[in-house]
FIKOLZA-1660 file (N, C-alpha, C; in steps of 0.1 Angstrom, whole numbers, plus 5000, padded with zeros to 4 digits):
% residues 183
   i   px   py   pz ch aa at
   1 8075 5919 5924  A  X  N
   1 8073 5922 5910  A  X CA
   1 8060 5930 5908  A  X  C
   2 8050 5927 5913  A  X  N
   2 8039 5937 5910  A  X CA
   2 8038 5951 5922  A  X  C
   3 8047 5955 5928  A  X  N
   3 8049 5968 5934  A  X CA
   3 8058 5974 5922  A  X  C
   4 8068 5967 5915  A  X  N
   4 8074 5973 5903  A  X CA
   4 8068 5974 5895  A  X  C
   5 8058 5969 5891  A  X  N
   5 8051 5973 5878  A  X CA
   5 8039 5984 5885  A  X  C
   6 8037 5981 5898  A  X  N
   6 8030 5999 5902  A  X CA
   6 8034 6006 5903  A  X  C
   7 8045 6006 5909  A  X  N
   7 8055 6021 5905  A  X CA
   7 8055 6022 5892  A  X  C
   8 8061 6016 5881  A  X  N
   8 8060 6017 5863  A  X CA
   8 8043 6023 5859  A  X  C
   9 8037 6017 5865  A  X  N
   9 8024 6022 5863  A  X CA
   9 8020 6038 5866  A  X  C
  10 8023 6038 5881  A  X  N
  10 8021 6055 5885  A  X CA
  10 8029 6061 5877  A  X  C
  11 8040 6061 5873  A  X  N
  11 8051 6071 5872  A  X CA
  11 8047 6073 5855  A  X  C
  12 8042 6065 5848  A  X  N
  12 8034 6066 5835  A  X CA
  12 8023 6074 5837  A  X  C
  13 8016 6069 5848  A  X  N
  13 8003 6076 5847  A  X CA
  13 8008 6093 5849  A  X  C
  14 8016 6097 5862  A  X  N
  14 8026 6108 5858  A  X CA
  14 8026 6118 5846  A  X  C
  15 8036 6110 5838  A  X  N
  15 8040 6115 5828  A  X CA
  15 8030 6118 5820  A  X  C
  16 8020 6108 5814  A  X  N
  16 8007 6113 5806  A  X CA
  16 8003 6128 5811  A  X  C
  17 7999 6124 5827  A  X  N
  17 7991 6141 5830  A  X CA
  17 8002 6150 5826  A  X  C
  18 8014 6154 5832  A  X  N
  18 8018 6166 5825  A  X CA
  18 8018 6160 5812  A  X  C
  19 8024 6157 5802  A  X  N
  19 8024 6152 5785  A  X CA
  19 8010 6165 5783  A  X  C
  20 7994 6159 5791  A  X  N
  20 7984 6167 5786  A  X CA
  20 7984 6177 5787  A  X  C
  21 7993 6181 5798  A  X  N
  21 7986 6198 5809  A  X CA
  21 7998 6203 5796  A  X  C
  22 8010 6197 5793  A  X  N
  22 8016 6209 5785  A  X CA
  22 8010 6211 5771  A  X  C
  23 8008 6199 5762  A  X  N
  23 7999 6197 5751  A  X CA
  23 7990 6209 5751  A  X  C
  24 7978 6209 5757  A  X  N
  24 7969 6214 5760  A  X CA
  24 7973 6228 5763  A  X  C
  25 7980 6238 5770  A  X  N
  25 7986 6252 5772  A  X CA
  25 7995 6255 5760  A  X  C
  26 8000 6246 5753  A  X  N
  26 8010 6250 5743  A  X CA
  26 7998 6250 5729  A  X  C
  27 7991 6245 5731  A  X  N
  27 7977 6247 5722  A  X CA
  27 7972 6260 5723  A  X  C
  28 7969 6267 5736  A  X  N
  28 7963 6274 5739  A  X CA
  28 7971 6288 5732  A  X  C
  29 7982 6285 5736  A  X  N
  29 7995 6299 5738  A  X CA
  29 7994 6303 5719  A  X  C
  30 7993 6292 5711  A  X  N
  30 7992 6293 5699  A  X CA
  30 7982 6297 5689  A  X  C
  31 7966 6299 5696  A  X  N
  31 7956 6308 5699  A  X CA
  31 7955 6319 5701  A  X  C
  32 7963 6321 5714  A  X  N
  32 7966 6334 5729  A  X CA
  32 7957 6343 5719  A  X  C
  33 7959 6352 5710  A  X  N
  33 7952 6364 5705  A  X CA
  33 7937 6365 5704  A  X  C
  34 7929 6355 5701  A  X  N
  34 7919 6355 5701  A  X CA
  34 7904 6348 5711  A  X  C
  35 7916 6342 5717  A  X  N
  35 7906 6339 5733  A  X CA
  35 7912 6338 5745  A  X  C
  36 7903 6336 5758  A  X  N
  36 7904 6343 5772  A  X CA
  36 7914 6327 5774  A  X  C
  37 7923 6331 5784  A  X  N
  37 7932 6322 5790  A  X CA
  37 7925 6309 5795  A  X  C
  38 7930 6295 5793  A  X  N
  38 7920 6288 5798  A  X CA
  38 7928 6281 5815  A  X  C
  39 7919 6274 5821  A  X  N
  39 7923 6273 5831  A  X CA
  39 7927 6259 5830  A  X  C
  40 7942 6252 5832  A  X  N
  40 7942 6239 5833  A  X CA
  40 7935 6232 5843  A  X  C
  41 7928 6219 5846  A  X  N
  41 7923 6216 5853  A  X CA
  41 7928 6212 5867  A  X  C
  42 7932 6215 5877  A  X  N
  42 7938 6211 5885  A  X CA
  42 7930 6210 5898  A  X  C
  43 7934 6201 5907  A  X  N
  43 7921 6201 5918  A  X CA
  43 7923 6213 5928  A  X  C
  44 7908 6218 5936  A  X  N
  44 7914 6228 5942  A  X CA
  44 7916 6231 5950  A  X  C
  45 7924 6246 5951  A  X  N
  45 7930 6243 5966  A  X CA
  45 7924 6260 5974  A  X  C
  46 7929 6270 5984  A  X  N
  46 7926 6274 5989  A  X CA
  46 7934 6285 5975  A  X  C
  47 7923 6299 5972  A  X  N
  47 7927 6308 5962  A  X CA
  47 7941 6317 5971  A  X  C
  48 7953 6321 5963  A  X  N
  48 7958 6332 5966  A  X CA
  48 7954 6346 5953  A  X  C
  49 7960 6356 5958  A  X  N
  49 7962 6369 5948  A  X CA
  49 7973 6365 5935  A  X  C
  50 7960 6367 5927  A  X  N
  50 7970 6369 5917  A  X CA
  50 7958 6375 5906  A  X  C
  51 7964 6381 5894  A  X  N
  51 7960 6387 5885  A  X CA
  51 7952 6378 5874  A  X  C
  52 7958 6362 5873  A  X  N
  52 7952 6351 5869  A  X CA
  52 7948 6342 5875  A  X  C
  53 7937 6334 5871  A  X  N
  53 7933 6323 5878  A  X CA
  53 7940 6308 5884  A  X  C
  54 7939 6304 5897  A  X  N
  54 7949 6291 5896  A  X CA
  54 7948 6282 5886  A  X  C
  55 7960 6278 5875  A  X  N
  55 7961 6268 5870  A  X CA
  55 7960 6276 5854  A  X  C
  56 7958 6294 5850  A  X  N
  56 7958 6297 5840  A  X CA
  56 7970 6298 5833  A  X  C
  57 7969 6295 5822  A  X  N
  57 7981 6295 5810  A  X CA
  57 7990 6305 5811  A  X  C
  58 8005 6311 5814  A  X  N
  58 8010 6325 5816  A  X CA
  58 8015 6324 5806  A  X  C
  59 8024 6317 5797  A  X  N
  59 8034 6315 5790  A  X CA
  59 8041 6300 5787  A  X  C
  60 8056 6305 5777  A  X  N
  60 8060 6292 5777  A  X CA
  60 8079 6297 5781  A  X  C
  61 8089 6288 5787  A  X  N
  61 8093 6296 5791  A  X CA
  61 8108 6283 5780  A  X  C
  62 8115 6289 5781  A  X  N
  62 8123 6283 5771  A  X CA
  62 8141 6284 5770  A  X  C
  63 8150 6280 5771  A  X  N
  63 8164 6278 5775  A  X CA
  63 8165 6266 5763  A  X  C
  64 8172 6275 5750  A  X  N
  64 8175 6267 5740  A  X CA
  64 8186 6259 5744  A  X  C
  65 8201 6267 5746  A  X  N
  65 8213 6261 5750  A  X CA
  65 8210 6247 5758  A  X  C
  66 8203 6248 5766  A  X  N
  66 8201 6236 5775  A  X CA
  66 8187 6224 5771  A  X  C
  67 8185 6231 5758  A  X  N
  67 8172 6221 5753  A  X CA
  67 8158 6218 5764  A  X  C
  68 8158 6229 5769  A  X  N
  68 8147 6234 5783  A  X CA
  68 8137 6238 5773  A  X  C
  69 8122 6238 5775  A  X  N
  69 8111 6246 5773  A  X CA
  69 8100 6243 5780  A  X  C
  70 8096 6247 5784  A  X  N
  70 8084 6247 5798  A  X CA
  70 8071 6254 5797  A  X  C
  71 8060 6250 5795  A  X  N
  71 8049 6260 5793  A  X CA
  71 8050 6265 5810  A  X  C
  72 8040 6278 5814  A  X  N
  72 8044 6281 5831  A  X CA
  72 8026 6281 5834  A  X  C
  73 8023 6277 5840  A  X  N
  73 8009 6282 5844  A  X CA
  73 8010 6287 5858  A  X  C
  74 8000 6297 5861  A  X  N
  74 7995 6303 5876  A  X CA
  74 7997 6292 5883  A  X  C
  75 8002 6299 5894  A  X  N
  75 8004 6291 5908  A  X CA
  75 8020 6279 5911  A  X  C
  76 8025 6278 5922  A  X  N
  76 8034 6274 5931  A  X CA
  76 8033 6261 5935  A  X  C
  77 8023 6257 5934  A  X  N
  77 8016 6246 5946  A  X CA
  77 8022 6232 5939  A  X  C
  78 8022 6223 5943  A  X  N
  78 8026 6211 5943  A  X CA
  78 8015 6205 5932  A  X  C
  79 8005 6207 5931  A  X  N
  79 7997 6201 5919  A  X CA
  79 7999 6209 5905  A  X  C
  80 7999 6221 5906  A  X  N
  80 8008 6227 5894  A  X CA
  80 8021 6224 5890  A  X  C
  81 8030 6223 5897  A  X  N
  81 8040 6216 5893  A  X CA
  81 8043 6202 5891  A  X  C
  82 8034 6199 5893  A  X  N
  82 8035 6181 5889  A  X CA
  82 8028 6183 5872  A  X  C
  83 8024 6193 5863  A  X  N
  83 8022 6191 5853  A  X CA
  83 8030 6205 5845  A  X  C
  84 8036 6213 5851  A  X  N
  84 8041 6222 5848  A  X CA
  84 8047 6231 5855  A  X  C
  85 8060 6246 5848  A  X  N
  85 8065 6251 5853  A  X CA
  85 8055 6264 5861  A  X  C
  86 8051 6266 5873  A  X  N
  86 8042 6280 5877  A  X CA
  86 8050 6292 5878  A  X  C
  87 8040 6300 5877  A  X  N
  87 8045 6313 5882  A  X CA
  87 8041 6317 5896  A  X  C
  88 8052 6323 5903  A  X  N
  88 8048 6324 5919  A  X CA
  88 8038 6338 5921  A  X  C
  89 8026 6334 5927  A  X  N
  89 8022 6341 5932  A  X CA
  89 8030 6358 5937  A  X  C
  90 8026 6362 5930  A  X  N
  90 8027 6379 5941  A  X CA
  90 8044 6385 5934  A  X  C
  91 8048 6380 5926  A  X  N
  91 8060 6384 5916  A  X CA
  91 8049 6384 5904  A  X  C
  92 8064 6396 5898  A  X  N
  92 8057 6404 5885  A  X CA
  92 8052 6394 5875  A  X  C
  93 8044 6400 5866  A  X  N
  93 8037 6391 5853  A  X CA
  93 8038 6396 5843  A  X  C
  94 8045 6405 5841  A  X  N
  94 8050 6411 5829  A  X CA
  94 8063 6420 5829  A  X  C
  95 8075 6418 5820  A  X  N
  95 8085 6422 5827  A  X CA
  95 8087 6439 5823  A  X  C
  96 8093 6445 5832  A  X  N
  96 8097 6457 5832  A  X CA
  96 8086 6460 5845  A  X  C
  97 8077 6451 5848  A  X  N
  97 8070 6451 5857  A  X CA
  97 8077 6450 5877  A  X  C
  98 8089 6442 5874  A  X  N
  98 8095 6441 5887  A  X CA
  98 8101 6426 5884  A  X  C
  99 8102 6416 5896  A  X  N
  99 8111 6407 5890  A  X CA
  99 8096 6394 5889  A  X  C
 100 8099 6386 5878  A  X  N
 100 8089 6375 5876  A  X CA
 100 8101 6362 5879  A  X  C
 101 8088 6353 5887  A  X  N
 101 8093 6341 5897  A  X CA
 101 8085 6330 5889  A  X  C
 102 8095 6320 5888  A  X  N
 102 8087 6306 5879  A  X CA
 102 8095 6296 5889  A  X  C
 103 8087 6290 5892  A  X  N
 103 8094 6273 5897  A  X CA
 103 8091 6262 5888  A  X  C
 104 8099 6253 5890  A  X  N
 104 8091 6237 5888  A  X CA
 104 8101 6229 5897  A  X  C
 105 8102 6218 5893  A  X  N
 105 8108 6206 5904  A  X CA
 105 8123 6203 5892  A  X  C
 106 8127 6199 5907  A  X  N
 106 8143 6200 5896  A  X CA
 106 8145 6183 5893  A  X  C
 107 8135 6175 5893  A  X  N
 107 8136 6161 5891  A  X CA
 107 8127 6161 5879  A  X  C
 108 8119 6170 5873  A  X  N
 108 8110 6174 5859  A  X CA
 108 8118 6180 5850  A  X  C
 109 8107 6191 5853  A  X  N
 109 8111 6204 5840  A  X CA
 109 8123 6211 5840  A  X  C
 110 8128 6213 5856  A  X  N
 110 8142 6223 5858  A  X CA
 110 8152 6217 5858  A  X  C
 111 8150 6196 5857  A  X  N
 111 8164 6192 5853  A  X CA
 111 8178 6198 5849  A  X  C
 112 8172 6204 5837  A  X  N
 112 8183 6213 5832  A  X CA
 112 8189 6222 5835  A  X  C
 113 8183 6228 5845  A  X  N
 113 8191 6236 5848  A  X CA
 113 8204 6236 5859  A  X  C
 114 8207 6227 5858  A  X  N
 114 8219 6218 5869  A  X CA
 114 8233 6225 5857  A  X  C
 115 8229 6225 5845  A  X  N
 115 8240 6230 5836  A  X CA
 115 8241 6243 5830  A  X  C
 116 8232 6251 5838  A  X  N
 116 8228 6269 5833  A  X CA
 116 8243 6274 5836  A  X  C
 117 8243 6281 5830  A  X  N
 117 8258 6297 5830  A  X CA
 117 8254 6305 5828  A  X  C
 118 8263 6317 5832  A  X  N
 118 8260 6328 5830  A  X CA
 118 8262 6334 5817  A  X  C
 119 8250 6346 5815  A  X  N
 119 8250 6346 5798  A  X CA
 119 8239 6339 5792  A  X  C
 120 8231 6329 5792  A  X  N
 120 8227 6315 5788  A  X CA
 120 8212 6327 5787  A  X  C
 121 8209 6324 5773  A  X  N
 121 8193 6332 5769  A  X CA
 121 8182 6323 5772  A  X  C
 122 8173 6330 5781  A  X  N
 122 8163 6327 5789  A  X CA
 122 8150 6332 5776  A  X  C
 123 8140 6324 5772  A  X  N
 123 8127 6334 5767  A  X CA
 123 8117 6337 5774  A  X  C
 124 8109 6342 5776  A  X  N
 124 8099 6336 5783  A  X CA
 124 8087 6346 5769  A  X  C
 125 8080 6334 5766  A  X  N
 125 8070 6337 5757  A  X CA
 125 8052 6339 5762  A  X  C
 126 8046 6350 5762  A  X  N
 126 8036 6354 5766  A  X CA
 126 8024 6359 5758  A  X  C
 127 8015 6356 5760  A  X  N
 127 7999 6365 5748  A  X CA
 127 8008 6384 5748  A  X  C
 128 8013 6387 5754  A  X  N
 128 8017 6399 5754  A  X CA
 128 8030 6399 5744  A  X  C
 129 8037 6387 5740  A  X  N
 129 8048 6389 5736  A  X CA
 129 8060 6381 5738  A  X  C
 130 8068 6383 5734  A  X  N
 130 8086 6379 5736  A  X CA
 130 8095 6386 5743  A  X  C
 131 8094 6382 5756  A  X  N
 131 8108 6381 5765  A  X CA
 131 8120 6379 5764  A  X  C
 132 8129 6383 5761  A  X  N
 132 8145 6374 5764  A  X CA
 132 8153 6383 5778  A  X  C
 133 8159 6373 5782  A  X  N
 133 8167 6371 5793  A  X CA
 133 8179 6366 5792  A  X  C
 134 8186 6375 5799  A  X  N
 134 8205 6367 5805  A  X CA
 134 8206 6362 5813  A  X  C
 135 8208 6353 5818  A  X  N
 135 8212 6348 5833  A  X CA
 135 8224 6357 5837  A  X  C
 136 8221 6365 5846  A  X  N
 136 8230 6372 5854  A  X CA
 136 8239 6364 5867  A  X  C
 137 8231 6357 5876  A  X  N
 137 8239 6347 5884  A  X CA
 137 8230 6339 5886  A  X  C
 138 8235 6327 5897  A  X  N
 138 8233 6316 5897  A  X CA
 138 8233 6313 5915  A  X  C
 139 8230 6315 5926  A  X  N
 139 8233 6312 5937  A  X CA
 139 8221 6299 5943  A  X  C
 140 8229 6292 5956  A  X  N
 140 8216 6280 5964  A  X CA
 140 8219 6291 5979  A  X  C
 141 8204 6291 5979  A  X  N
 141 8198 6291 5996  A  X CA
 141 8191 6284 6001  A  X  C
 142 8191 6287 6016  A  X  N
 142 8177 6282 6021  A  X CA
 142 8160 6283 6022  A  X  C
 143 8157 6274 6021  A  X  N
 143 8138 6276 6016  A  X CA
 143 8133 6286 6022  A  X  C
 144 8139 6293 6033  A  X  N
 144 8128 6305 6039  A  X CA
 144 8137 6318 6032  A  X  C
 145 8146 6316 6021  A  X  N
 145 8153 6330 6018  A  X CA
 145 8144 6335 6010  A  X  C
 146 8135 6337 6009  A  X  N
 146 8122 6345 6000  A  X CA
 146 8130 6359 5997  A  X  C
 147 8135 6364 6001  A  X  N
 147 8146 6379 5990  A  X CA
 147 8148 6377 5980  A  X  C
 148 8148 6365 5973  A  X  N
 148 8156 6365 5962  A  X CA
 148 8147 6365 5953  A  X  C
 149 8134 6363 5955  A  X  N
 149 8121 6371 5943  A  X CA
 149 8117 6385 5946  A  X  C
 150 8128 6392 5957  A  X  N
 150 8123 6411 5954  A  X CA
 150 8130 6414 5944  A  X  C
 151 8128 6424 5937  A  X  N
 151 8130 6434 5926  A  X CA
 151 8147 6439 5930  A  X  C
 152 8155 6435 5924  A  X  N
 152 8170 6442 5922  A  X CA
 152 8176 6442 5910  A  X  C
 153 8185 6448 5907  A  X  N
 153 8193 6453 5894  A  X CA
 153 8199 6437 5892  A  X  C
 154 8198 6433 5880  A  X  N
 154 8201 6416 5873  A  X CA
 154 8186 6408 5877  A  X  C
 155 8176 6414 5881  A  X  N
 155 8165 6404 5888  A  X CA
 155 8153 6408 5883  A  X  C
 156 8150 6406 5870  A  X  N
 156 8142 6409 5859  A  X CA
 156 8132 6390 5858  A  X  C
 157 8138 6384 5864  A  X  N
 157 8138 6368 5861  A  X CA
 157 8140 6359 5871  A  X  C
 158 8133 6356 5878  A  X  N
 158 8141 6344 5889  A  X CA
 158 8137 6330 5885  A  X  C
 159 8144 6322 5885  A  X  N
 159 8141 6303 5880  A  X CA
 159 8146 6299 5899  A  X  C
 160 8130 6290 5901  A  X  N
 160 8132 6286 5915  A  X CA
 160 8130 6271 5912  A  X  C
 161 8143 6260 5918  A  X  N
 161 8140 6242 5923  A  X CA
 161 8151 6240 5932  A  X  C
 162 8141 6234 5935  A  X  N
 162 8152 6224 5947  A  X CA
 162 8167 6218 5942  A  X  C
 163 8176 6218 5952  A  X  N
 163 8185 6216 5953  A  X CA
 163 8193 6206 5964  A  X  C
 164 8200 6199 5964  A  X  N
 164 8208 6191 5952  A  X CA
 164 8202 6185 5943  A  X  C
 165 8203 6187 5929  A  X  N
 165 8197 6179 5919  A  X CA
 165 8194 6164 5918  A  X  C
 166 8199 6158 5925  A  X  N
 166 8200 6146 5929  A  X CA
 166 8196 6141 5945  A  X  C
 167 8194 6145 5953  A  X  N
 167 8189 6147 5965  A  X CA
 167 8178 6135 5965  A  X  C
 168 8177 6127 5974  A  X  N
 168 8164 6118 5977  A  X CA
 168 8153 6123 5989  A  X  C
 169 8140 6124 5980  A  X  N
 169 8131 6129 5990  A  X CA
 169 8134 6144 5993  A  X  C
 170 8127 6151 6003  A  X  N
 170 8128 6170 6003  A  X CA
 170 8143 6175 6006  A  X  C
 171 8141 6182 5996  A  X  N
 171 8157 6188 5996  A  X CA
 171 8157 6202 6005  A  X  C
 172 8170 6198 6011  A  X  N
 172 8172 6209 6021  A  X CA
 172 8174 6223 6018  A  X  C
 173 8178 6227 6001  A  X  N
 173 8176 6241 5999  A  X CA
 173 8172 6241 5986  A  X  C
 174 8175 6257 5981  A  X  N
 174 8171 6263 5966  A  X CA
 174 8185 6265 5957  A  X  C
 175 8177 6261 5949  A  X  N
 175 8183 6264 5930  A  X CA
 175 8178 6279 5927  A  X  C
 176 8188 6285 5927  A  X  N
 176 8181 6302 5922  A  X CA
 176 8187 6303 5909  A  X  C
 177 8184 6309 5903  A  X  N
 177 8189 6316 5882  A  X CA
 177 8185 6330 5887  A  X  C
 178 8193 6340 5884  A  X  N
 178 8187 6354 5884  A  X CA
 178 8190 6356 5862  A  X  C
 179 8182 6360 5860  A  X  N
 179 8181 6367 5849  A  X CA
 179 8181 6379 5845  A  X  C
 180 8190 6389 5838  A  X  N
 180 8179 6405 5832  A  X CA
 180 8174 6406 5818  A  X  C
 181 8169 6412 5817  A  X  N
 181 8160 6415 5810  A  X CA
 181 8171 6422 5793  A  X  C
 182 8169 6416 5784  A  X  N
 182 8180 6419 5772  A  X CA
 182 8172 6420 5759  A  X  C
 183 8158 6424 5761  A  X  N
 183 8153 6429 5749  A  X CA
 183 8136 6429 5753  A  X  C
% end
């Protein structure tokens, strides 16, 4: 009984932290115009290249049809996605830029997308603006197929989680969404 009420406990304590990390970036995004991006607090890890800081606010990313909306902050890493959707490292950050890469965990935020089609309007909302997206296709690979975040015609947009949606513990491949770009 009380290993069940620690699990009930972590998985609360969980949900509060993202609850804040999105609160808090979806505060920010509604600002965006008049101040510098803020950094969500995350603990740290070793820096990669990117044009924003780990943990800074990019956007909010949004799939009406499927009742999806996701703030996305910098970075890939497993501490970012435990409070939010990231943008990957070294894919584009603004579109017409090349193709932009967002993950989260498909037991969170990318739930939904277990029910994506093709066609299905993607937003992705930024201090620069309004995005919209088609989902052009839909394919699963394996974790080292990294191709599927280069720049190709329909690949304006990639949505990256693990796969089977249901899967216990590390899932043996990927969830891909390709999107293009429709305004």
């Amino acid at each position: 009984m009380l290993a069940g009420i620690g699990v009930l406990a972590w998985c609360g304590w969980i949900w509060r932290e993202a609850s804040v990390a999105q609160s808090r970036a979806e505060q920010w995004l509604k600002r965006a115009p008049t101040i510098p991006s803020p950094v969500i607090p995350v603990p740290a890890l070793p820096p990669r290249a990117s044009a924003f800081p780990r943990g800074a606010v990019v956007g909010r990313l949004t799939i009406p049809r499927l009742h999806l909306s996701v703030m996305v902050l910098e970075g890939d890493d497993g501490r970012i996605l435990k409070v939010a959707a990231g943008h990957i490292p070294g894919t584009a950050l603004q579109p017409g830029g090349g193709n932009i890469g967002i993950a989260a965990h498909r037991d969170t935020f990318f739930r939904p997308l277990r029910g994506i089609r093709t066609d299905d309007l993607v937003t992705l909302q930024t201090p620069a603006g309004v995005s919209r997206f088609a989902v052009s296709d839909v394919e699963v690979v394996r974790p080292n197929d990294v191709q599927v975040l280069s720049p190709a015609p329909g690949r304006d947009l990639t949505l990256v989680t693990c796969y089977p949606f249901f899967y216990i513990g590390p899932a043996p491949k990927r969830f891909i969404v390709h999107a293009r770009q429709v305004s």
